[in-house]
N, CA and C atoms as an extended XYZ file, in Angstrom:
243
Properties=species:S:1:pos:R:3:atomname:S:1:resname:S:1:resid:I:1 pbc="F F F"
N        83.024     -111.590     -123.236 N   UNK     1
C        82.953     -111.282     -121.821 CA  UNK     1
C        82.805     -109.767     -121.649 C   UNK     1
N        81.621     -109.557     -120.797 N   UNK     2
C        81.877     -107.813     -120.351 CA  UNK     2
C        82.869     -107.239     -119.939 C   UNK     2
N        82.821     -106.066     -119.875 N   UNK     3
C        84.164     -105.503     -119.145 CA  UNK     3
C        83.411     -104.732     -118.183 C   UNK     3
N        84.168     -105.211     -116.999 N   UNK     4
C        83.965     -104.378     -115.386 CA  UNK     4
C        84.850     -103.429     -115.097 C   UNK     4
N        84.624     -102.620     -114.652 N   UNK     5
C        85.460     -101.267     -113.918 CA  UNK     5
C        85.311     -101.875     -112.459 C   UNK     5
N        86.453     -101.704     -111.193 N   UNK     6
C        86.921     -101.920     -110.090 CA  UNK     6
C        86.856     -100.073     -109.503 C   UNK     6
N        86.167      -99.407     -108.997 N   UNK     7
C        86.531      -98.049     -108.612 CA  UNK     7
C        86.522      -97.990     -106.894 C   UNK     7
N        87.027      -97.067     -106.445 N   UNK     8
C        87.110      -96.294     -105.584 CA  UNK     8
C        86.984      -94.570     -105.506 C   UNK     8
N        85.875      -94.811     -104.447 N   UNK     9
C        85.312      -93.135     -104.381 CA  UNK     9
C        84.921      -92.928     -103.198 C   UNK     9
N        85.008      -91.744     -102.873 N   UNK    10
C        84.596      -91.370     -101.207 CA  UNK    10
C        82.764      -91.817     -100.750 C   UNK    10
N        82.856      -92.333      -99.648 N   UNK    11
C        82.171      -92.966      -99.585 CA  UNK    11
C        80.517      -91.822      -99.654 C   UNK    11
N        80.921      -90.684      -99.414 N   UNK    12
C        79.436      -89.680      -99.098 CA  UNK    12
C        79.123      -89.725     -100.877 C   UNK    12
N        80.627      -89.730     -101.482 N   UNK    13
C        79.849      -90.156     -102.970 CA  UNK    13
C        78.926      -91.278     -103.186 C   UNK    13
N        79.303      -92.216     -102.989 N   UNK    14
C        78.972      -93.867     -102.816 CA  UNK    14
C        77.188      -93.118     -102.611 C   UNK    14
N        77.486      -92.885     -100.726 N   UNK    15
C        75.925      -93.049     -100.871 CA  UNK    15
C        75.130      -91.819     -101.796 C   UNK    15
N        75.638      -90.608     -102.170 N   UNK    16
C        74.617      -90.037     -103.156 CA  UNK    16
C        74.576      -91.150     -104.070 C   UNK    16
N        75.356      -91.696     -104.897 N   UNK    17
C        74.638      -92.359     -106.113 CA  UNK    17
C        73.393      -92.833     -105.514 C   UNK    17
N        73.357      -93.983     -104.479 N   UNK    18
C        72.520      -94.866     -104.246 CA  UNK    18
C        71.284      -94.541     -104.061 C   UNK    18
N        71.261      -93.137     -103.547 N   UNK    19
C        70.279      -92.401     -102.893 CA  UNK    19
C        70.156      -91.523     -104.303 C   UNK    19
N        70.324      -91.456     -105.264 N   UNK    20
C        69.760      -90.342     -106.375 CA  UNK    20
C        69.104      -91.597     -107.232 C   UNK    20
N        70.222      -92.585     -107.655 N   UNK    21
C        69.695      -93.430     -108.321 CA  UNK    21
C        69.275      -95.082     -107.522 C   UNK    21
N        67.385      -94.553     -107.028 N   UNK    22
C        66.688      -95.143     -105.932 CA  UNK    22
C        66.559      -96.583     -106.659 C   UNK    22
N        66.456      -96.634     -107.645 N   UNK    23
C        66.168      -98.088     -108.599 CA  UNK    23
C        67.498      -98.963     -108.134 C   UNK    23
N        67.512     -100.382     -108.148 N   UNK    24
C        68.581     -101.147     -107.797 CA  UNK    24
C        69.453     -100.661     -108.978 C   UNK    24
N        70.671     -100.094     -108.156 N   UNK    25
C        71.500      -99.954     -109.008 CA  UNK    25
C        72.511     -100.741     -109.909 C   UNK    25
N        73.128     -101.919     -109.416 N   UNK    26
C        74.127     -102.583     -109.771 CA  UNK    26
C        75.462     -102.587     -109.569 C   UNK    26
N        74.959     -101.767     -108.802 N   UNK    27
C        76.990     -101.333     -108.018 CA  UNK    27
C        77.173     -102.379     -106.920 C   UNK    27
N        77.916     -103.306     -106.947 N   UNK    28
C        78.585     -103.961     -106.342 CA  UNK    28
C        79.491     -103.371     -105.159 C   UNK    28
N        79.462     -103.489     -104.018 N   UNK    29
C        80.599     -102.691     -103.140 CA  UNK    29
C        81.540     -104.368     -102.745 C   UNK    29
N        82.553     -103.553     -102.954 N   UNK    30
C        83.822     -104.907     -102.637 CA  UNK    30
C        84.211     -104.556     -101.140 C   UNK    30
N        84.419     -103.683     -101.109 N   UNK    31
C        85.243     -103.060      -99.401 CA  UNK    31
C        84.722     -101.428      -98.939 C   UNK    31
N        85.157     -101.553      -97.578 N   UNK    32
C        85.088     -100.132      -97.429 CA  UNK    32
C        86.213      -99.729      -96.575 C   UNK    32
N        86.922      -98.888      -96.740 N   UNK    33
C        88.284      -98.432      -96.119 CA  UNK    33
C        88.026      -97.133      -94.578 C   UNK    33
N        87.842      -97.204      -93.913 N   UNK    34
C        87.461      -96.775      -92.963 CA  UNK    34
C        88.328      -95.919      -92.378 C   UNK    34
N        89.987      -95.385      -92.800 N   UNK    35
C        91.232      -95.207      -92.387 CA  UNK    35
C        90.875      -93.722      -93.887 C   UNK    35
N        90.667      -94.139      -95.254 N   UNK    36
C        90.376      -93.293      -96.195 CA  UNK    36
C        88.907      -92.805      -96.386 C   UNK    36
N        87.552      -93.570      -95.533 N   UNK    37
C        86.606      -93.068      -95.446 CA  UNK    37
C        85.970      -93.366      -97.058 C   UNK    37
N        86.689      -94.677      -98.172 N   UNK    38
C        86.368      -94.705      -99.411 CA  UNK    38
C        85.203      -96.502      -99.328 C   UNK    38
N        84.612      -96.487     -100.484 N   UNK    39
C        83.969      -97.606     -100.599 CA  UNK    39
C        84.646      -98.000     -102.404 C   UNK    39
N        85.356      -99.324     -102.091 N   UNK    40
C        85.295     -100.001     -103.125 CA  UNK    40
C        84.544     -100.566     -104.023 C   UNK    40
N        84.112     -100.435     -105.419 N   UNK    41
C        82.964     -101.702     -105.682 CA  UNK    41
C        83.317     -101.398     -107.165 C   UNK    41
N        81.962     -102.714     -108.149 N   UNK    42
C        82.440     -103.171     -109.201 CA  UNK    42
C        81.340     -102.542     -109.638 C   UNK    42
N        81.177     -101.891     -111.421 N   UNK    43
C        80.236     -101.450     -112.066 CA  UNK    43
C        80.535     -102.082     -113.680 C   UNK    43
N        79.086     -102.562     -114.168 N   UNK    44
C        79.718     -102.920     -115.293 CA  UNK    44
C        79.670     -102.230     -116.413 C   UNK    44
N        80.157     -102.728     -117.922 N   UNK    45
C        80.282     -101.311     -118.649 CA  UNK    45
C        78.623     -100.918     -119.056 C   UNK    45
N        77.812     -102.246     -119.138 N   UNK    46
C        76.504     -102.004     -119.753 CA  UNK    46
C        75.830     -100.526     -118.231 C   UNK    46
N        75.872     -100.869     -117.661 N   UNK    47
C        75.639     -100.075     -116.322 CA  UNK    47
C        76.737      -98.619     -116.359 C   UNK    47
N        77.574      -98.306     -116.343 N   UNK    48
C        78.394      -97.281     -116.686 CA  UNK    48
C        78.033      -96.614     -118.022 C   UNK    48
N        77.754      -97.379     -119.218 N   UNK    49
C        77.032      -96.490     -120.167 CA  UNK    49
C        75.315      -96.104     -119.994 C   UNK    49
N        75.162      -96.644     -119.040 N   UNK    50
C        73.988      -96.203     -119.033 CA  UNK    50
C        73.713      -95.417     -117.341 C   UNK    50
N        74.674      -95.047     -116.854 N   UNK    51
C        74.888      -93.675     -115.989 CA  UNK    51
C        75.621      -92.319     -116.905 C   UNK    51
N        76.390      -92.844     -117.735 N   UNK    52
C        76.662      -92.160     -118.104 CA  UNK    52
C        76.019      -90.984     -119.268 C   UNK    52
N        74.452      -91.756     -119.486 N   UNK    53
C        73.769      -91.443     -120.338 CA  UNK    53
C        73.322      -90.043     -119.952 C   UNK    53
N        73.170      -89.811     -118.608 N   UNK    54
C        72.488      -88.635     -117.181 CA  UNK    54
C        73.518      -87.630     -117.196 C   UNK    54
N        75.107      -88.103     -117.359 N   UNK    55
C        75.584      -86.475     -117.999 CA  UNK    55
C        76.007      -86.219     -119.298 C   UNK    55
N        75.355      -86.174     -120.084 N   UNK    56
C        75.348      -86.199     -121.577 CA  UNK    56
C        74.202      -85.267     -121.294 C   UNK    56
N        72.967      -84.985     -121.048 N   UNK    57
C        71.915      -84.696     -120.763 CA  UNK    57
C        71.510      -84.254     -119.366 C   UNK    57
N        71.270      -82.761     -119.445 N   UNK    58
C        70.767      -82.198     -117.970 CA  UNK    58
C        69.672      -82.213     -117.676 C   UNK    58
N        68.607      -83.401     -117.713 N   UNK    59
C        67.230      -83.427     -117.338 CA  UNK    59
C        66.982      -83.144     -115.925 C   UNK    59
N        68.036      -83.948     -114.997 N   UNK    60
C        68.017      -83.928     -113.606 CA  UNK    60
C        69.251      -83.415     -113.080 C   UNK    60
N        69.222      -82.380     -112.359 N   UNK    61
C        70.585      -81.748     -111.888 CA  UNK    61
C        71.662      -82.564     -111.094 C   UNK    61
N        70.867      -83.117     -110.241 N   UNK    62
C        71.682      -84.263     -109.388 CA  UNK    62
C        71.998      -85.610     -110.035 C   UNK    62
N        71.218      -86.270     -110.881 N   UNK    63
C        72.069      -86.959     -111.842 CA  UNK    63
C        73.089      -86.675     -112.768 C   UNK    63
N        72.795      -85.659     -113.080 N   UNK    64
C        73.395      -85.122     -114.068 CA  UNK    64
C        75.029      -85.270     -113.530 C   UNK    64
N        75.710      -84.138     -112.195 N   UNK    65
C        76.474      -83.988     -111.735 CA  UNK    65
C        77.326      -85.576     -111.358 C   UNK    65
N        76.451      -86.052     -111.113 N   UNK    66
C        76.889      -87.717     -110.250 CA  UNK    66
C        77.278      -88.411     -111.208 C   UNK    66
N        76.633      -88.475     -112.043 N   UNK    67
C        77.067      -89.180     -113.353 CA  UNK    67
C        78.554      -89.068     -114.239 C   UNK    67
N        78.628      -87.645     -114.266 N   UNK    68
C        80.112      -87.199     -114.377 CA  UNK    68
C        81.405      -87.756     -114.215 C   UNK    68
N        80.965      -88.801     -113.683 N   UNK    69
C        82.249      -90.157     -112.935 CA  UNK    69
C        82.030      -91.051     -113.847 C   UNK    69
N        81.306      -91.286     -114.562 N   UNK    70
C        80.890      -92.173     -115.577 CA  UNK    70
C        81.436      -91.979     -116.763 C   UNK    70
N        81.713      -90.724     -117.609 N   UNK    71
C        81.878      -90.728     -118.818 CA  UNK    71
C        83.543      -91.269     -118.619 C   UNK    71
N        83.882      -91.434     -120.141 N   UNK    72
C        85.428      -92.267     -120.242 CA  UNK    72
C        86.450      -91.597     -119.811 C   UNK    72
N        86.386      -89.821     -120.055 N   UNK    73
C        87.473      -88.991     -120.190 CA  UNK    73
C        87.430      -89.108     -118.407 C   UNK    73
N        86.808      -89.765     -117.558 N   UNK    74
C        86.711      -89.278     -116.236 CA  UNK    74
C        86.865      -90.535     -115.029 C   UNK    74
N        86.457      -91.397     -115.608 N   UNK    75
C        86.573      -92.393     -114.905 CA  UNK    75
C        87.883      -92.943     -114.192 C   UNK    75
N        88.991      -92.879     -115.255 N   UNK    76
C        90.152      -93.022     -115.351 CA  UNK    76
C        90.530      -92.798     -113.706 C   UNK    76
N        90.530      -91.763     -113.264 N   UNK    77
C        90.668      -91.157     -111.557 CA  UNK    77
C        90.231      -92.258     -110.437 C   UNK    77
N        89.355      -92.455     -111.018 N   UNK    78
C        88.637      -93.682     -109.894 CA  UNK    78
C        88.807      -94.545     -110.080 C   UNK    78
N        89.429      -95.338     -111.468 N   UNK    79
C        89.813      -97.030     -111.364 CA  UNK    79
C        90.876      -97.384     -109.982 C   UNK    79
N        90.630      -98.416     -109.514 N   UNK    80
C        91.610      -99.004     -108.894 CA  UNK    80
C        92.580      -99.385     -109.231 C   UNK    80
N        93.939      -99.752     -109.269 N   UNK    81
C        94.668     -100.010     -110.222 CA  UNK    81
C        95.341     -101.152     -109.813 C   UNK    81
Protein backbone atom coordinates (compact mmCIF):
# COMPACT_ATOMS: atom_id res chain seq x y z
CA UNK A 1 0.00 0.00 0.00
CA UNK A 2 1.27 3.64 -0.70
CA UNK A 3 1.82 5.95 1.83
CA UNK A 4 -0.21 9.31 1.85
CA UNK A 5 0.72 12.45 3.67
CA UNK A 6 -2.62 14.40 5.18
CA UNK A 7 -1.12 18.28 5.19
CA UNK A 8 -2.22 21.55 6.02
CA UNK A 9 -0.93 24.85 4.57
CA UNK A 10 -2.08 28.33 4.12
CA UNK A 11 -4.25 28.46 1.60
CA UNK A 12 -2.31 31.45 -0.80
CA UNK A 13 0.23 28.48 -0.55
CA UNK A 14 -2.32 25.92 -1.76
CA UNK A 15 -3.10 28.10 -4.66
CA UNK A 16 0.66 28.91 -5.75
CA UNK A 17 1.31 25.22 -6.03
CA UNK A 18 -1.67 24.80 -8.32
CA UNK A 19 -0.93 27.73 -10.28
CA UNK A 20 3.05 26.97 -10.71
CA UNK A 21 2.43 23.39 -11.12
CA UNK A 22 -0.36 23.99 -14.20
CA UNK A 23 -0.33 20.08 -15.07
CA UNK A 24 -3.06 18.14 -12.93
CA UNK A 25 -1.49 17.95 -9.95
CA UNK A 26 -2.78 15.27 -7.61
CA UNK A 27 -3.37 17.11 -4.59
CA UNK A 28 -6.43 16.14 -3.20
CA UNK A 29 -8.04 19.04 -0.98
CA UNK A 30 -10.03 17.46 2.03
CA UNK A 31 -11.26 20.85 3.72
CA UNK A 32 -10.76 24.35 3.90
CA UNK A 33 -10.73 26.19 7.28
CA UNK A 34 -11.93 29.60 6.71
CA UNK A 35 -11.47 30.81 10.62
CA UNK A 36 -7.32 29.75 9.84
CA UNK A 37 -7.58 30.75 6.13
CA UNK A 38 -5.72 26.91 5.62
CA UNK A 39 -6.67 24.19 2.93
CA UNK A 40 -6.45 20.62 3.95
CA UNK A 41 -5.59 17.86 1.39
CA UNK A 42 -3.94 14.47 0.63
CA UNK A 43 -0.57 14.02 -1.49
CA UNK A 44 0.87 10.83 -2.24
CA UNK A 45 4.41 9.72 -1.63
CA UNK A 46 4.92 8.81 -5.49
CA UNK A 47 3.70 12.60 -6.06
CA UNK A 48 5.72 14.18 -3.07
CA UNK A 49 8.89 12.56 -4.46
CA UNK A 50 8.37 13.80 -7.43
CA UNK A 51 7.76 17.62 -6.20
CA UNK A 52 10.27 17.16 -4.36
CA UNK A 53 12.53 16.46 -7.24
CA UNK A 54 12.11 20.76 -8.15
CA UNK A 55 14.03 21.53 -4.89
CA UNK A 56 16.89 19.36 -5.21
CA UNK A 57 17.42 21.32 -8.46
CA UNK A 58 17.06 25.14 -9.29
CA UNK A 59 15.92 24.97 -12.90
CA UNK A 60 12.78 27.02 -12.06
CA UNK A 61 12.85 29.55 -9.24
CA UNK A 62 9.27 29.27 -8.31
CA UNK A 63 9.28 25.60 -8.26
CA UNK A 64 12.10 25.35 -6.83
CA UNK A 65 11.00 27.47 -3.59
CA UNK A 66 7.39 25.68 -3.48
CA UNK A 67 8.71 22.50 -3.53
CA UNK A 68 10.67 23.01 -0.35
CA UNK A 69 7.54 21.60 1.54
CA UNK A 70 8.21 18.47 -0.08
CA UNK A 71 11.54 17.28 0.95
CA UNK A 72 11.43 14.87 4.29
CA UNK A 73 13.50 17.14 6.64
CA UNK A 74 10.40 19.64 5.97
CA UNK A 75 7.33 18.24 5.58
CA UNK A 76 7.10 17.16 9.07
CA UNK A 77 5.50 21.03 9.87
CA UNK A 78 2.66 20.46 7.66
CA UNK A 79 1.47 16.90 8.47
CA UNK A 80 -1.75 16.93 10.15
CA UNK A 81 -1.56 15.03 13.06
Amino acid sequence: MEKNYKLEIGRNQYDRIAEVFREPNGLIPVSYDLDKDTVTFTISEQLRLHFAKFAKKNNVANRYWLAQMFLPHNIEKYLVK
